[in-house]
KEKERO-349636 format. One record per residue (C-alpha): x, y, z; chain; residue number from 1. Coordinates in Angstrom, 1 decimal, decimal comma. Layout:
N
+--------+--------+--------+-------+------+
:     c1 :     c2 :     c3 : chain : resi :
+--------+--------+--------+-------+------+
:      X :      Y :      Z :     A :  NUM :
...
+--------+--------+--------+-------+------+
//
This chain:
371
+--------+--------+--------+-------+------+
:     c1 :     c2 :     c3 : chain : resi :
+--------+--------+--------+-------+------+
:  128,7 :   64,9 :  130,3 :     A :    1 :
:  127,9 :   68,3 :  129,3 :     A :    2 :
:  130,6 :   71,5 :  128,8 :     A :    3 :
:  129,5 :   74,5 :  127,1 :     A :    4 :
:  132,3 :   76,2 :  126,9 :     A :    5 :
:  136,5 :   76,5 :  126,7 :     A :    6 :
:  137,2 :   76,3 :  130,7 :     A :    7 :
:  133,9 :   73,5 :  131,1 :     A :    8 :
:  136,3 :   71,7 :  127,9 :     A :    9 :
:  139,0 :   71,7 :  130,1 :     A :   10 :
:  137,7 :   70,3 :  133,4 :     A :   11 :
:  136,1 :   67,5 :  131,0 :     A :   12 :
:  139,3 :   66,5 :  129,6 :     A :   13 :
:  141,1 :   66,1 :  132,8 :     A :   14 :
:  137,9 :   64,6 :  134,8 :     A :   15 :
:  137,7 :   61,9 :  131,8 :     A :   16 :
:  141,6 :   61,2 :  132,4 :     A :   17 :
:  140,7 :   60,8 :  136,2 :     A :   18 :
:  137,9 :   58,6 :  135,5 :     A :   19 :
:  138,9 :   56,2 :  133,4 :     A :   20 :
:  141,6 :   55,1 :  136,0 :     A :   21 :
:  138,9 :   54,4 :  138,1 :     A :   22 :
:  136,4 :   53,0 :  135,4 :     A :   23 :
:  138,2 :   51,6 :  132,7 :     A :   24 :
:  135,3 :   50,3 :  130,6 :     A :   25 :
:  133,5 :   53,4 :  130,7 :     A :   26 :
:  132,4 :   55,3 :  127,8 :     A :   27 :
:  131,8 :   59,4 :  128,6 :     A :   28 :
:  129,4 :   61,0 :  125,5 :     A :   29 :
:  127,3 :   64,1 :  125,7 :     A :   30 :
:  128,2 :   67,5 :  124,4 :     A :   31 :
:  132,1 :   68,5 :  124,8 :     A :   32 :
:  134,8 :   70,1 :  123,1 :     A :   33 :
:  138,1 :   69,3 :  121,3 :     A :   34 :
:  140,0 :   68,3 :  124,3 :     A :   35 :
:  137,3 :   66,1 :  126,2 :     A :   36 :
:  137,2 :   64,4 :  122,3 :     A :   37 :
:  140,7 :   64,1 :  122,3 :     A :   38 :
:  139,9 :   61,8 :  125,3 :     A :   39 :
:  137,6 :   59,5 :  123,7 :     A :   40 :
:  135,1 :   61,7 :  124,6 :     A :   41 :
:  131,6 :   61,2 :  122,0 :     A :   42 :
:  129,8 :   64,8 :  121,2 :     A :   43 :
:  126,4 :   64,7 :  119,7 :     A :   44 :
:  126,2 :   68,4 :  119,5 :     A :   45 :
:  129,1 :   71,7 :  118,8 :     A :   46 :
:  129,9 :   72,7 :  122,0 :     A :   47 :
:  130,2 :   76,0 :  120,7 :     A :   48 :
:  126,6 :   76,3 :  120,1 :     A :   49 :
:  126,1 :   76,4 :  123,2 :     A :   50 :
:  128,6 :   79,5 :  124,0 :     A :   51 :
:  126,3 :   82,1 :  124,8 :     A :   52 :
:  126,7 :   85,3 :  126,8 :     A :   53 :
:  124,2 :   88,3 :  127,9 :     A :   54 :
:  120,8 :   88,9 :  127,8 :     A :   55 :
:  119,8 :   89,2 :  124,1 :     A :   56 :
:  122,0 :   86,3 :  122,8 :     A :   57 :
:  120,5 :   83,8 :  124,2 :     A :   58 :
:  117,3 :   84,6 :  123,7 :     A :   59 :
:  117,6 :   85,0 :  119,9 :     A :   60 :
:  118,9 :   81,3 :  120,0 :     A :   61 :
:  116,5 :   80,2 :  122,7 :     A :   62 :
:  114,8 :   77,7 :  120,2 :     A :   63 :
:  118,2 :   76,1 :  119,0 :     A :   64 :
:  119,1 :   75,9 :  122,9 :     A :   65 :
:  115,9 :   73,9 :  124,2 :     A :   66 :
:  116,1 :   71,9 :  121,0 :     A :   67 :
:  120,2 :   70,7 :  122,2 :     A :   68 :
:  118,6 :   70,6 :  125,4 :     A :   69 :
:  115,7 :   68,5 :  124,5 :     A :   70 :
:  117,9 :   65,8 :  122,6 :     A :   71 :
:  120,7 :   65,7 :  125,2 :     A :   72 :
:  117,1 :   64,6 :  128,1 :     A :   73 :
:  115,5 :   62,3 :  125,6 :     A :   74 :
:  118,7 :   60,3 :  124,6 :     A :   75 :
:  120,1 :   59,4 :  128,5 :     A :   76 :
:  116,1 :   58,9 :  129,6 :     A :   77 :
:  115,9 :   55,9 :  126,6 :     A :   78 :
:  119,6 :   55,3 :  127,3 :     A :   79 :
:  120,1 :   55,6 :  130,6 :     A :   80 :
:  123,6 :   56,4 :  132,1 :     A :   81 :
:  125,6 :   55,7 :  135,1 :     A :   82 :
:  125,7 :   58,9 :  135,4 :     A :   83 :
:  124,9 :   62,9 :  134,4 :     A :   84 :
:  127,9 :   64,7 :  134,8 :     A :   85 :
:  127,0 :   68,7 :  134,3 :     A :   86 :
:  130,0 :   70,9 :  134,0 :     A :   87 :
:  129,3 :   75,1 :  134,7 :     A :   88 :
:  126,9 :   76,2 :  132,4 :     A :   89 :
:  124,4 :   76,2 :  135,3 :     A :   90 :
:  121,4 :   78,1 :  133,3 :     A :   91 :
:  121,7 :   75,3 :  130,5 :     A :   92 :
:  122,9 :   71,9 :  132,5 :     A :   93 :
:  120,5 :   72,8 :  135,8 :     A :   94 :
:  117,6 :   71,6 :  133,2 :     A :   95 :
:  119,1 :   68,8 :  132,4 :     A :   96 :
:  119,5 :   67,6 :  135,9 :     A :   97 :
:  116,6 :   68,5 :  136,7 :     A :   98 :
:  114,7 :   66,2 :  134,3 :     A :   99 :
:  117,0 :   63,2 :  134,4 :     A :  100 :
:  116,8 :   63,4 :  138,0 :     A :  101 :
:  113,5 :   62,9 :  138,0 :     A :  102 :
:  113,9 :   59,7 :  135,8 :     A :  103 :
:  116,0 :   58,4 :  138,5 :     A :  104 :
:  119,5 :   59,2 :  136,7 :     A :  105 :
:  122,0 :   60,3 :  139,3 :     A :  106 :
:  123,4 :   64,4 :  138,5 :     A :  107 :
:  126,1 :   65,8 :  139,4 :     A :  108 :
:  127,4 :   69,7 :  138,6 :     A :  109 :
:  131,0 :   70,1 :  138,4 :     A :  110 :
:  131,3 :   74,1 :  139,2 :     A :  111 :
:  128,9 :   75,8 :  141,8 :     A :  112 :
:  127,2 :   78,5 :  140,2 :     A :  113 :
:  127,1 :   81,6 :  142,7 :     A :  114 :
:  124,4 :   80,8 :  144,5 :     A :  115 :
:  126,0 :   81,7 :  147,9 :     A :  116 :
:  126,7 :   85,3 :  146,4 :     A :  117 :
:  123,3 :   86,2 :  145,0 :     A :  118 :
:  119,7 :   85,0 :  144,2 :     A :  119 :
:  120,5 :   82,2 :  147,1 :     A :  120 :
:  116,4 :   80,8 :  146,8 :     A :  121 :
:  117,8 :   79,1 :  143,5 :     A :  122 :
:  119,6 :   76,5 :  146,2 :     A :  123 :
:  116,2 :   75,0 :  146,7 :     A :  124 :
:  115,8 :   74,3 :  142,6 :     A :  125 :
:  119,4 :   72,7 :  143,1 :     A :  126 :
:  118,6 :   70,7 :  145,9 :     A :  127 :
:  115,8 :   68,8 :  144,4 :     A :  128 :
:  117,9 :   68,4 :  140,6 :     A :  129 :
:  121,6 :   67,5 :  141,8 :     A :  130 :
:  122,5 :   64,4 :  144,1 :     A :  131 :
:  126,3 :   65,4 :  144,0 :     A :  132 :
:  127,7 :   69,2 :  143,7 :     A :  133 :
:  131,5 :   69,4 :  143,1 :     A :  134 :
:  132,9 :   72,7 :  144,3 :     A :  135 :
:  136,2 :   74,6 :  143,9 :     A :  136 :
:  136,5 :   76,9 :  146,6 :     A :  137 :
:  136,1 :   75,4 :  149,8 :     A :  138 :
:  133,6 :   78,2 :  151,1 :     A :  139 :
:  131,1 :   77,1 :  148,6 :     A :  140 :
:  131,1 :   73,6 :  150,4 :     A :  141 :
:  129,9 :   75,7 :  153,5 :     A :  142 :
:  127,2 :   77,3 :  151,7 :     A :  143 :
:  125,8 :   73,6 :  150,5 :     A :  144 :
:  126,6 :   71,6 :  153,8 :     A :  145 :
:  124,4 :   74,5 :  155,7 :     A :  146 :
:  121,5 :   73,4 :  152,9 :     A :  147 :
:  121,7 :   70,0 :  153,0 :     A :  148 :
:  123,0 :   69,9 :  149,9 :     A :  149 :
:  125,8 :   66,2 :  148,9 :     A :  150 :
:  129,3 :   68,1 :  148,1 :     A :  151 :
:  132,3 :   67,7 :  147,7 :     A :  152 :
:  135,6 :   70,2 :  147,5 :     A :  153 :
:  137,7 :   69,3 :  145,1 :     A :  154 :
:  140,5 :   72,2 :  144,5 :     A :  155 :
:  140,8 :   74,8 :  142,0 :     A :  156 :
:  142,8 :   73,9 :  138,7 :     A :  157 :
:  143,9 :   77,1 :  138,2 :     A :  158 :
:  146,0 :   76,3 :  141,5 :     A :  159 :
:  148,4 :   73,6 :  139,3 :     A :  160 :
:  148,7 :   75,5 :  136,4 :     A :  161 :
:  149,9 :   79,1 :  137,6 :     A :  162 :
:  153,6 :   79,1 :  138,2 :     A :  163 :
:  155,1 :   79,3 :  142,1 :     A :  164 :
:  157,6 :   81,9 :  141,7 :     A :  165 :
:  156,5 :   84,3 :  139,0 :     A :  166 :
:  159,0 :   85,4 :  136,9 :     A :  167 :
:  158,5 :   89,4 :  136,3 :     A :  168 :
:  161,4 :   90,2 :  134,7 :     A :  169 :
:  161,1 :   87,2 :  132,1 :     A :  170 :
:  157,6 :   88,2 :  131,8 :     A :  171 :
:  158,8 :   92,2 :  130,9 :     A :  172 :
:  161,4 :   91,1 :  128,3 :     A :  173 :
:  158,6 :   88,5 :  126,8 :     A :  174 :
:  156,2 :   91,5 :  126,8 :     A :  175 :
:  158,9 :   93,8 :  125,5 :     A :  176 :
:  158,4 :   95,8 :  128,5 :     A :  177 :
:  161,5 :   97,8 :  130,3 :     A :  178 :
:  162,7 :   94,9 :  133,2 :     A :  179 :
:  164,0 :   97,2 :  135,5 :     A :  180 :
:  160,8 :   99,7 :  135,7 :     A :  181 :
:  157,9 :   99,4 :  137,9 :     A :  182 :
:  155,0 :   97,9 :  136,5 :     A :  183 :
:  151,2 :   98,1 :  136,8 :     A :  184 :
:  148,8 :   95,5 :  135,1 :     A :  185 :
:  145,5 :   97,1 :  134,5 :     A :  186 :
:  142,8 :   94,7 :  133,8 :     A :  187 :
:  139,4 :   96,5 :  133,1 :     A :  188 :
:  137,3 :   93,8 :  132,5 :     A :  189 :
:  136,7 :   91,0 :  129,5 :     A :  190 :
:  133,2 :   92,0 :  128,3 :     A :  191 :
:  132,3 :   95,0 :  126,5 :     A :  192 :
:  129,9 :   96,7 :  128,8 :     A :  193 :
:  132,5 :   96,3 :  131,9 :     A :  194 :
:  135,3 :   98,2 :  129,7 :     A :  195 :
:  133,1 :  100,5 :  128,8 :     A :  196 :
:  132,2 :  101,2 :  132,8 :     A :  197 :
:  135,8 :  100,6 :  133,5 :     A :  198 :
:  138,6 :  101,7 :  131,1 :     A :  199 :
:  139,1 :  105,3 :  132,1 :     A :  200 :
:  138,6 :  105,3 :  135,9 :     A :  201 :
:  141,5 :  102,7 :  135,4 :     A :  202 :
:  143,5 :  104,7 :  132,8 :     A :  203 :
:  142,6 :  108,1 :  134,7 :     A :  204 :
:  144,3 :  106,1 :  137,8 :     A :  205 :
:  147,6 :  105,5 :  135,6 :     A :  206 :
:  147,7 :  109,1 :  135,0 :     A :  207 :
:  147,9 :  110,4 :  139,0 :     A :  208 :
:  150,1 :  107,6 :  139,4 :     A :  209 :
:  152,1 :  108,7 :  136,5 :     A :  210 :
:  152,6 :  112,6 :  137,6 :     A :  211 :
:  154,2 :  111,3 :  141,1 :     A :  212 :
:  156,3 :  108,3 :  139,5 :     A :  213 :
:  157,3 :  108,8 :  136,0 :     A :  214 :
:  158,9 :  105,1 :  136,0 :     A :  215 :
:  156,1 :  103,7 :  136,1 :     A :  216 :
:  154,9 :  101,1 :  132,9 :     A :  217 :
:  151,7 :  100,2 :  132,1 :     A :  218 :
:  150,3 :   97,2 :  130,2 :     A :  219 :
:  146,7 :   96,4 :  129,6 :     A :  220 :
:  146,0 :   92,7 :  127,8 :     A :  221 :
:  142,9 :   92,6 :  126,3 :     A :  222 :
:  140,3 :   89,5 :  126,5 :     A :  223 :
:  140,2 :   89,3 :  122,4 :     A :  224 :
:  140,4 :   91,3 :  119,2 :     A :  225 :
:  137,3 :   93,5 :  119,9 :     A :  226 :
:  138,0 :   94,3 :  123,3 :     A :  227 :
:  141,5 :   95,0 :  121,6 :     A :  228 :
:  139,9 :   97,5 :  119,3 :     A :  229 :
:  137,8 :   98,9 :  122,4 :     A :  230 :
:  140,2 :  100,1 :  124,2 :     A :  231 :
:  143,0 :  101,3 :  121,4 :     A :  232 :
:  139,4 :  103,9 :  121,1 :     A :  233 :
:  139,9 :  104,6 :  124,6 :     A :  234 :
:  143,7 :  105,2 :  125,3 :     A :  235 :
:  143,8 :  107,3 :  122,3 :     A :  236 :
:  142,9 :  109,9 :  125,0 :     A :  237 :
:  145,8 :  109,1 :  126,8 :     A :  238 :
:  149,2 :  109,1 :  124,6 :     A :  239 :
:  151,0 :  110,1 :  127,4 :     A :  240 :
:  150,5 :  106,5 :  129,0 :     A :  241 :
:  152,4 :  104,7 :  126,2 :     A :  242 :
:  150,1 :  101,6 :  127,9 :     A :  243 :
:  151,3 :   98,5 :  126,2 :     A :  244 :
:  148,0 :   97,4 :  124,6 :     A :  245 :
:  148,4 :   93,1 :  124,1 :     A :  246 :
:  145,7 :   90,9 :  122,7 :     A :  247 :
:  145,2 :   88,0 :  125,6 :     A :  248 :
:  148,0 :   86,8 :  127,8 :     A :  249 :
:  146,5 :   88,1 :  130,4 :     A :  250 :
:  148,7 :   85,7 :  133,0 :     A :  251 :
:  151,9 :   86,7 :  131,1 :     A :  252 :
:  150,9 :   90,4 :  131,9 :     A :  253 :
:  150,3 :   89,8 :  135,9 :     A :  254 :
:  153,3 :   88,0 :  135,9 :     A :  255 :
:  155,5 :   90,7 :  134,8 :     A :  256 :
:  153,2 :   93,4 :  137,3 :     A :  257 :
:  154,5 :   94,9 :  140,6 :     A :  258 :
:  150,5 :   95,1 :  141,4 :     A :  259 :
:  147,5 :   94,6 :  139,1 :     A :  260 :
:  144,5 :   97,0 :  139,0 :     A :  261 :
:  141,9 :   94,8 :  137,8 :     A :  262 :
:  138,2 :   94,7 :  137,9 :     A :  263 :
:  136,4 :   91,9 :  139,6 :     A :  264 :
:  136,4 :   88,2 :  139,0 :     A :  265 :
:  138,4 :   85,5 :  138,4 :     A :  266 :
:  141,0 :   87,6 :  137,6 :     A :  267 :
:  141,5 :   88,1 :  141,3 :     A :  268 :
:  142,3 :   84,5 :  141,7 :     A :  269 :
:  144,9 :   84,2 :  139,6 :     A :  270 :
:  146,4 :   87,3 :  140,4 :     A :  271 :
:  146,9 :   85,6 :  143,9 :     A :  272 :
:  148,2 :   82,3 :  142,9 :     A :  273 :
:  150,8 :   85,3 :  141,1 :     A :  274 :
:  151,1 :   86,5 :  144,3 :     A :  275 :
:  150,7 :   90,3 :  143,2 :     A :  276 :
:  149,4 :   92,9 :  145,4 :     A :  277 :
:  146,0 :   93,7 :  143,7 :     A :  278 :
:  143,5 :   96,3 :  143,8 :     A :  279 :
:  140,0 :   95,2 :  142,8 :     A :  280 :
:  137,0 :   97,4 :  141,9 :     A :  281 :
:  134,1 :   97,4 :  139,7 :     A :  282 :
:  131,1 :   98,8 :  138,7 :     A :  283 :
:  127,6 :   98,5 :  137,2 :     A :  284 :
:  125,2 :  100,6 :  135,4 :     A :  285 :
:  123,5 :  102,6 :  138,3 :     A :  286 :
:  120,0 :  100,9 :  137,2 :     A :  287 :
:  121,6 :   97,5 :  137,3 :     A :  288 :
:  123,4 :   97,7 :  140,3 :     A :  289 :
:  119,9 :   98,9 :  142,2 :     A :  290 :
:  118,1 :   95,9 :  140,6 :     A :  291 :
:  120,5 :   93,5 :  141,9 :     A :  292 :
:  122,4 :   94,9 :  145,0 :     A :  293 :
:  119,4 :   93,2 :  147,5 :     A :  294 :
:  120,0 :   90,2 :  146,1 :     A :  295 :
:  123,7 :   89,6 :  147,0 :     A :  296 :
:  124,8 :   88,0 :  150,2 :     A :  297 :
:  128,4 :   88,3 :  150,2 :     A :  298 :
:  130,4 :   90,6 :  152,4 :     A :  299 :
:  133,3 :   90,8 :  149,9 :     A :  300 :
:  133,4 :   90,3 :  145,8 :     A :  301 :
:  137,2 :   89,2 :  145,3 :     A :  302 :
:  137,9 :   85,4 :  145,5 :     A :  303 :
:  141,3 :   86,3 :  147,7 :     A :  304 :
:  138,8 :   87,8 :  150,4 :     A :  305 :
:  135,9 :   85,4 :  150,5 :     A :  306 :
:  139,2 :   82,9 :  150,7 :     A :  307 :
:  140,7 :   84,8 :  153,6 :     A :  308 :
:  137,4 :   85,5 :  155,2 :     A :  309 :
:  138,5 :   88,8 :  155,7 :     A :  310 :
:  139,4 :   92,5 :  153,6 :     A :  311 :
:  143,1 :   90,5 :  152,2 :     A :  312 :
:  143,1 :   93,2 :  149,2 :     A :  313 :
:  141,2 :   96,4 :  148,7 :     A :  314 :
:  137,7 :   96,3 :  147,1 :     A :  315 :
:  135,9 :   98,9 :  145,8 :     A :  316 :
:  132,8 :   98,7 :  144,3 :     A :  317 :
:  130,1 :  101,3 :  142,5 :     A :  318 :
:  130,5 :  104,5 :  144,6 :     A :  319 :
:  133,7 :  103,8 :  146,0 :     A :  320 :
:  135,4 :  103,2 :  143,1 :     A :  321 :
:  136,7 :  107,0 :  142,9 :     A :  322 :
:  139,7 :  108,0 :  141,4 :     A :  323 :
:  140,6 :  109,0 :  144,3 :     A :  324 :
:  140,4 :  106,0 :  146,2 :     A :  325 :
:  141,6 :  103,8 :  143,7 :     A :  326 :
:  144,8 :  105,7 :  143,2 :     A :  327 :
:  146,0 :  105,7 :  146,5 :     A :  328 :
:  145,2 :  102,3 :  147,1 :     A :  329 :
:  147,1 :  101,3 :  143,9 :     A :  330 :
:  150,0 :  103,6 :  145,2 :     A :  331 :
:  150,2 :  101,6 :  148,1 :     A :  332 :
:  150,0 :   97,8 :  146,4 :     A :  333 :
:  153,0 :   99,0 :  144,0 :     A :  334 :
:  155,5 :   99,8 :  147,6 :     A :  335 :
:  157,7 :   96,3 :  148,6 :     A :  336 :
:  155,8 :   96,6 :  151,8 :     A :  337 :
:  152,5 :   95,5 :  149,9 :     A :  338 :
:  154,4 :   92,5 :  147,9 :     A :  339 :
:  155,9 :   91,5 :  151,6 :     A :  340 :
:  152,9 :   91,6 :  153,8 :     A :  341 :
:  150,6 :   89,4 :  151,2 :     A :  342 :
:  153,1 :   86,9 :  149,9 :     A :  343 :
:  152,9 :   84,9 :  153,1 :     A :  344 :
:  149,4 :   85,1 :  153,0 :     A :  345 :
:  148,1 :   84,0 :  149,3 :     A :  346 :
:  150,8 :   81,2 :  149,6 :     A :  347 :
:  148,3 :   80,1 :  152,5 :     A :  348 :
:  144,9 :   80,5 :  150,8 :     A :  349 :
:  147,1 :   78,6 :  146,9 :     A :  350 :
:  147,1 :   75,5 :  149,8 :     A :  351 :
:  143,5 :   75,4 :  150,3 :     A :  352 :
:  142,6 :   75,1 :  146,8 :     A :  353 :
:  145,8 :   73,1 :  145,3 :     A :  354 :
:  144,0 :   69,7 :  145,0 :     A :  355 :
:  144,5 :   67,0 :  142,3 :     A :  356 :
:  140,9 :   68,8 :  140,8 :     A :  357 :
:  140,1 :   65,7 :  138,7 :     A :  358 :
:  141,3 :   62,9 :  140,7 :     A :  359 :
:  139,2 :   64,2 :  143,8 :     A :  360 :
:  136,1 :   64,7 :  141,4 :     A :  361 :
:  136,6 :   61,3 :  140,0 :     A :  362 :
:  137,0 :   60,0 :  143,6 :     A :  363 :
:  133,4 :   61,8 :  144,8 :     A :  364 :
:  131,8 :   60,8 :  141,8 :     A :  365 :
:  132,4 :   56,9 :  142,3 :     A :  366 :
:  131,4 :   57,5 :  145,6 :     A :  367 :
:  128,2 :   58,4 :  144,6 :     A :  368 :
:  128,0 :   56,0 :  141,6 :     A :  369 :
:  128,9 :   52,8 :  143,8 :     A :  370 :
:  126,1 :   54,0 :  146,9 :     A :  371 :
+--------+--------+--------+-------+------+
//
């Protein structure tokens, strides 16, 4: 097994639990992190070496990479396991499948990268380098069944960890927020560059909002210390706001939202499983988004859409997201007639993807083991 990251750590931890009740003999060693190790787990690398983001990153530790990569091939082709059990980390655990593949070790990639959003020709590299793909949204399952690709669905985790019935006014006294005042959650992104592309269309937002409801709070958690840093530059533009600036707890801050302004990703998700009315929007560098916009396939961004198979919560994207736009559709998601309308619907779409993640990924991969 292979995680390269926190959230890969995590699945590893609970897929080892799942897997020894159905292998009790079986040892699990590869590259993982504390809580897979917790589990018995054997790491012959940091995981944390292997926690790289960008362009320019990677690439200075490209050696170091191919060398973690090299080792990881060469041990399980002299050793051979039962198993190759990739999880995310698709540009560094995609290799690895793809060699021990080859050498007649079963794969399997726990995770689907987004190849039924964008670049979808890499499906044919997959194809030929994973026996088993183990998805969390069931609409990914679609995308491999249509190429003839072995998968199985096997729930989102985030589904049993989010509470049922939010508690927002526990949330605004833990935050040290005013319970009784409306609330909006503004989540501009967890990397640099999207803050930077972000922050004030979101912050100029809060202030139309503010001049037709002066009630309104505003909290903003930020991903880690720099982004913490990052904006405290940025809403020292905008004292009026009194935005209350918090250093992660980013699920403690939906929780205590009437709606959440947020900018694309996973953050959507949980925001549904919140059940909070949600406006989602994001935007690229104009070059960027040109370079990439023929290559995605999707007709929505959000998760709660591509769920719903339909326009669940506003989206806008580059050259929609206007401030005018923006505010009135966040004017809207903060009325009890937005809160009502959804509710019914995201508890629908948390039942699709509430599955016992681990068990059913354990169950898939002994299918698979045992053929």
């Amino acid at each position: 097994m292979v995680a390269g990251e926190a959230s890969g750590d995590t699945l590893g931890a609970d897929l080892i639990r799942a897997l020894k009740r159905l292998f009790p003999d079986a040892c699990f060693e590869g590259i993982g992190g504390p809580k897979m190790i917790a589990e018995g787990f054997v790491s012959h690398h940091q995981m944390d070496r292997l926690s790289v983001m960008g362009f320019v990153e990677p690439f200075k530790r490209l050696p170091e990479l191919l060398g973690i990569r090299r080792d990881i091939v060469n041990r399980y082709k002299i050793s051979r396991p039962t198993a190759f059990i990739g999880i995310d980390s698709p540009d560094f655990n995609l290799g690895i499948a793809k060699a021990l593949h080859s050498a007649g070790i079963k794969t399997v990639h726990y995770v689907s990268p987004s190849v039924w959003a964008w670049r979808q020709g890499r499906i044919k590299g997959i194809k030929r380098s994973v026996d088993l793909m183990l998805t969390l949204l069931p609409f990914e399952k679609a995308f491999y069944v249509e190429h003839g690709v072995p998968v199985a669905f096997v729930g989102h985790p985030l589904a049993g960890q989010i509470p049922r019935e939010p508690d927002s006014r526990g949330a605004r006294l833990t935050l040290g927020l005013d319970s009784e005042r409306p609330t909006l959650t503004i989540m501009p992104g967890s990397r640099a560059g999207e803050v930077a592309l972000m922050a004030e269309l979101f912050l100029d937002v809060a202030r139309v909002l503010r001049q037709s409801n002066s009630e309104l709070q505003f909290v903003i958690p930020a991903a880690n210390s720099d982004r913490h840093r990052q904006l405290s530059e940025i809403l020292a533009a905008y004292p009026e706001l009194q935005v209350k600036l918090i250093e992660q707890q980013s699920l403690l801050a939906m929780e205590a939202a009437d709606a959440v302004l947020l900018a694309s990703g996973t953050t959507a998700l949980e925001a549904m499983l919140l059940k909070k009315p949600m406006v989602v929007s994001y935007r690229l560098g104009n070059l960027t988004y040109k370079l990439v916009r023929p290559f995605i396939k999707t007709p929505f961004a959000s998760i709660p859409n591509l769920l719903a198979g339909e326009m669940l919560v506003p989206e806008f994207i580059q050259h929609q997201a206007t401030l005018e736009n923006l505010s009135a559709a966040v004017g809207e998601a903060l009325t009890s007639t937005a809160r009502a309308a959804l509710e019914q619907r995201f508890a629908e779409l948390y039942k699709q993807i509430n599955l016992a993640s681990g068990d059913s990924a354990a169950a898939a991969i002994r299918a698979l083991v045992e053929q």
